[in-house]
Every structure is written in C-alpha cells, then in structure tokens.
C-alpha positions as CSV (number, residue, x, y, z in Angstrom):
1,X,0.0,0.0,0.0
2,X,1.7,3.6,-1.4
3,X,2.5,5.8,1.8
4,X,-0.3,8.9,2.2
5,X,1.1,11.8,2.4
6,X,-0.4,14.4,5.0
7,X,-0.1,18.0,4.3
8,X,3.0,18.3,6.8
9,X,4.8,15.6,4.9
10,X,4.4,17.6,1.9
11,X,5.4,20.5,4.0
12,X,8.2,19.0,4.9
13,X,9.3,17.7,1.7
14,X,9.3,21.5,0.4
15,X,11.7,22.6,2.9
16,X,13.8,19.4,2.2
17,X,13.5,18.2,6.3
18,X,14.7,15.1,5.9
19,X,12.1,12.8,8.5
20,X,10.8,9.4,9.3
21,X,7.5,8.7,8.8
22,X,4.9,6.5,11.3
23,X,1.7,4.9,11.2
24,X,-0.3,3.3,13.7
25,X,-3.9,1.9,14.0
26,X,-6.2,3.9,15.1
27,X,-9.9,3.0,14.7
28,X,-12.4,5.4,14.8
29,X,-10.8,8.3,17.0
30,X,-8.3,9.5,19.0
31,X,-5.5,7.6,21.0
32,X,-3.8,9.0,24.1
33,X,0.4,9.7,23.3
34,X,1.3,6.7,25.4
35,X,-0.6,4.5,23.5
36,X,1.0,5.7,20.1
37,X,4.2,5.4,20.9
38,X,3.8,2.2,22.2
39,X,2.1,1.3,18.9
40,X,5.1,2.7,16.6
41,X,7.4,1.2,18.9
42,X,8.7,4.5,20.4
43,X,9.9,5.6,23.8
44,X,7.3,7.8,25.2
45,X,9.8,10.5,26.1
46,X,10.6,11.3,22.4
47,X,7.2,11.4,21.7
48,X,5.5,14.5,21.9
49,X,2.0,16.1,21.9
50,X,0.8,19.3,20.5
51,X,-0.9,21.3,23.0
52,X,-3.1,24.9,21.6
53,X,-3.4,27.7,24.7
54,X,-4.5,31.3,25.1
55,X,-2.8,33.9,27.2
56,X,-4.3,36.4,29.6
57,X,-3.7,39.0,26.4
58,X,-6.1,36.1,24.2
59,X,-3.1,35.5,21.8
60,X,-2.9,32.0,21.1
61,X,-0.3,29.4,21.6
62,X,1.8,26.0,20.7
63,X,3.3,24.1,23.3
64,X,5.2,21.0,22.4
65,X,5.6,18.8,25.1
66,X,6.6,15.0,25.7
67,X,3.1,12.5,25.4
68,X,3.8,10.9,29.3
69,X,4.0,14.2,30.7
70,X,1.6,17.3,31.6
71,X,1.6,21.0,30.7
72,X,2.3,23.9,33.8
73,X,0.1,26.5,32.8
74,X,2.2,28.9,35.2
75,X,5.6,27.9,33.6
76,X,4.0,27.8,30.2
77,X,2.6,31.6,30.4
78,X,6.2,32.6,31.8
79,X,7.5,31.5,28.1
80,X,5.1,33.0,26.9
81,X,5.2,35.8,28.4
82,X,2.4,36.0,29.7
83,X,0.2,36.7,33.2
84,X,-1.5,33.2,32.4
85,X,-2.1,31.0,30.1
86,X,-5.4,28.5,29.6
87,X,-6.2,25.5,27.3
88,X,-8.4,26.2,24.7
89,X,-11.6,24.5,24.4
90,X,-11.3,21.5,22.1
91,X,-14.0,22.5,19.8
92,X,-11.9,25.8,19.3
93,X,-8.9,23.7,17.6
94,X,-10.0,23.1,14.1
95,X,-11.0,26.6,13.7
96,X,-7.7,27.8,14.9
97,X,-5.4,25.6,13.6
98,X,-6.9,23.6,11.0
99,X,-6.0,20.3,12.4
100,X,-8.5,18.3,14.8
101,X,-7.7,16.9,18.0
102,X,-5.8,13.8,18.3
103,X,-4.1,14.9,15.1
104,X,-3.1,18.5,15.5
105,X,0.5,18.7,14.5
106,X,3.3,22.3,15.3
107,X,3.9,22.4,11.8
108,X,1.7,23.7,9.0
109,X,-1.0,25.2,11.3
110,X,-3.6,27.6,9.4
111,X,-1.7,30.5,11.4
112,X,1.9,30.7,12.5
113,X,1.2,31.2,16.4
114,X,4.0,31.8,18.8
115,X,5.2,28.3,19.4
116,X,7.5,26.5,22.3
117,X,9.4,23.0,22.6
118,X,10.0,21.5,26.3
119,X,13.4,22.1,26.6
120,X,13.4,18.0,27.5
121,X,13.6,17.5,23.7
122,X,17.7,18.9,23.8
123,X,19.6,16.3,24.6
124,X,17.3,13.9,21.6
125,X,18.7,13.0,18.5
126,X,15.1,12.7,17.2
127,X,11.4,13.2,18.5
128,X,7.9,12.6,17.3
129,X,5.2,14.7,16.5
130,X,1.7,14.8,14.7
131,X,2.0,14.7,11.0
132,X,-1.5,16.3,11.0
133,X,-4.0,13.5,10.7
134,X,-5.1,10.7,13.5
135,X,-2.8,7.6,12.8
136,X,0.0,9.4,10.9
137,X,3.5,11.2,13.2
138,X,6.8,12.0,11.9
139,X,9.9,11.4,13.0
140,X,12.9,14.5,12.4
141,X,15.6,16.5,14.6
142,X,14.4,18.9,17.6
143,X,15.9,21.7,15.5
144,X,14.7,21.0,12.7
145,X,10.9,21.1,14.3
146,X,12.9,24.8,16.2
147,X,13.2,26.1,13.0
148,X,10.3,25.4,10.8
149,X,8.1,26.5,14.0
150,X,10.5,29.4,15.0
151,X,10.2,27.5,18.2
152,X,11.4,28.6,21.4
153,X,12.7,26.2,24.2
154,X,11.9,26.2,28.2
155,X,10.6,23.7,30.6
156,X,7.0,23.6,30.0
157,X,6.1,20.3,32.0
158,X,5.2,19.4,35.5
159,X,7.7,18.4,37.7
160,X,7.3,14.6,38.1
C-alpha cells in the first residue's frame, strides 16, 4: 500500500527536512500519546503532543511537550510571556489551527502562532510529532521542528 502523504509531509518535503515517517492503527478516534508510541514502537519520552493555549492577552499558543508528561500553565505563560495561560476549548482547535484533535501537529497550522518545545527534547537525536491527521506522526531533529516552527525552548512540563 503507497504511503499517504499528509499535508506536513508535503510541507516537509518542500523545505527538504529530511524525517521518518509512522503509522499506527487507530480506529475510529483519538488515542492518548502513550498509546502511540507504544504502537510505533517508540519511547514515550521522544514522543510528543501538540498542546493549543491562550494567554491572559487572548493570543494563542503551541506548546510542544513530551506525550507521558503534563503542561504547567504557570511555567507555560512565563514562556510566553504572559500573566497566564489557559487551554483552549477543544471545539476551538480546528478553527484555529486547521487540524483536529488527536491529530493536531506544530507544523503547518492555518496560522503561525508563537510556538515552544520542552526544553526535554535537547539532549534527543530525534522526536515525534503529529503529521497532521489521527494515525500518521513524523519522526525529524528537535531543530529542525525549532526552525520550521521558529520555536522557542523552556521547561514547560510538570515536575514529576
């Protein structure tokens, strides 16, 4: 069966990001992070989730943060910038980014919003991220992901 290419592949392609691609079954919805990177055989520290906030100021935005571990809001609006920051509500993420949830990738969003990798993804030769559809990631370089995203970097996750 020929490989489907999601939008970020394409992406991806264009900017000559060199990247691994990974399916995994999915049924009808959404699995949890853990789950997938169990299913592409992948430690769940190098894979990550795509998270979508909105600051005291209402500007929106991307937090990248390993699957197995949680988002602080307080140290997630001090990257930002911001007095606070709150999840947005999940029927808000299509509209805003033009992915849905479950497959809502950093790269290729309808807007470029401010975005931010947990600085845990430094010392990784690779990580995982949505390639923009339920059952499809990719696989590249942390600074690769940086600099298509014009990511910044700062621990974003609850101590554990």
């Amino acid at each position: 069966m020929a490989e489907q290419k999601t939008n970020v592949m394409r992406f991806l392609d264009q900017k000559k990001v060199s990247y691994i691609p990974h399916a995994y079954p999915h049924g009808d919805g959404a699995v949890d992070g853990v789950t997938v990177a169990g299913l592409i055989g992948k430690a769940p520290e190098s894979v990550f989730k795509t998270l979508v906030a909105r600051g005291a100021s209402k500007n929106i935005y991307v937090f990248v943060i390993p699957v197995c571990a949680e988002l602080d809001l307080k140290r997630a609006a001090k990257a930002a910038g911001e007095k606070s920051v709150e999840m947005v509500h999940v029927n808000e993420i299509n509209a805003l980014t033009g992915y849905i949830r479950g497959g809502c990738s950093p790269i290729g969003m309808k807007k470029q919003y401010k975005t931010f990798l947990d600085s845990s993804c430094g010392g990784q030769e690779s990580i995982i991220v949505s390639a923009g559809r339920i059952g499809a990631q990719v696989e590249l370089a942390p600074d690769d992901l940086i600099r298509l995203t014009r990511a910044g970097t700062a621990a974003l996750t609850k101590e554990q």
